[in-house]
N, C-alpha and C positions, 0 to 999 in steps of 0.2 A: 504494500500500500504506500503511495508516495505522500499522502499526509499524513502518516500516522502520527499517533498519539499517545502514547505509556497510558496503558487503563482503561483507554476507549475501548476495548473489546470485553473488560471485564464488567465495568458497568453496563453496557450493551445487555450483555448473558445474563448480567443478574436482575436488570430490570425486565427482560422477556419472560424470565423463567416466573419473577413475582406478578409478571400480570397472566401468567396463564399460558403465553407461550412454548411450544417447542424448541428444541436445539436446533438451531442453523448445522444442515446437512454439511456444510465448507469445516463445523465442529467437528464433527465427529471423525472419528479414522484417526487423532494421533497427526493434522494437520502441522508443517513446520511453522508454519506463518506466527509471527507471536500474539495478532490481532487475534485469530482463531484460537490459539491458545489459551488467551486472557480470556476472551468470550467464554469458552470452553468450561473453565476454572468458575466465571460467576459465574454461570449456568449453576450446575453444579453446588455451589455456595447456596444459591438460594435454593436450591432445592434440598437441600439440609437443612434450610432455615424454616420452610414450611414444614417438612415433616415433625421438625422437634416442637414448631409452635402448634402443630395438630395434636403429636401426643402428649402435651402437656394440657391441653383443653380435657381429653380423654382420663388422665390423672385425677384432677379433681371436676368437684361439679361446680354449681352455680355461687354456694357458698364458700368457696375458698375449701384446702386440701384439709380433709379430716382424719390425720395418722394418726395411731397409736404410737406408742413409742416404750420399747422395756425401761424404764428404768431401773439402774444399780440399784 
């Protein structure tokens, strides 16, 4: 890419992936390009970041996490 930009490919992926987008086909396969790389990487980031924000909704319920806990 002759204007690239250090991050423009990771912001790119990561805001695709948080609105619901697919990986850009030019991602996948292990691309040299560092654009698709970066892309590649937030992809990926945010899609770790919705899963953990799903299964923490799933942890607790509406009023906040109700553990027990042994106490010594």
């Amino acid at each position: 890419m002759s204007n690239y930009i250090p991050g423009e490919g990771y912001d790119r992926g990561f805001k695709t992936r948080m609105n619901g987008g697919q990986m850009a086909s030019q991602a996948v396969g292990g691309s040299s390009d560092p654009y698709w790389q970066e892309y590649a990487t937030g992809w990926r980031d945010a899609d770790i970041k919705i899963i953990k924000e799903a299964r923490q909704k799933h942890e607790c319920d509406s009023s906040g996490c109700n553990k027990n806990f042994i106490q010594d």
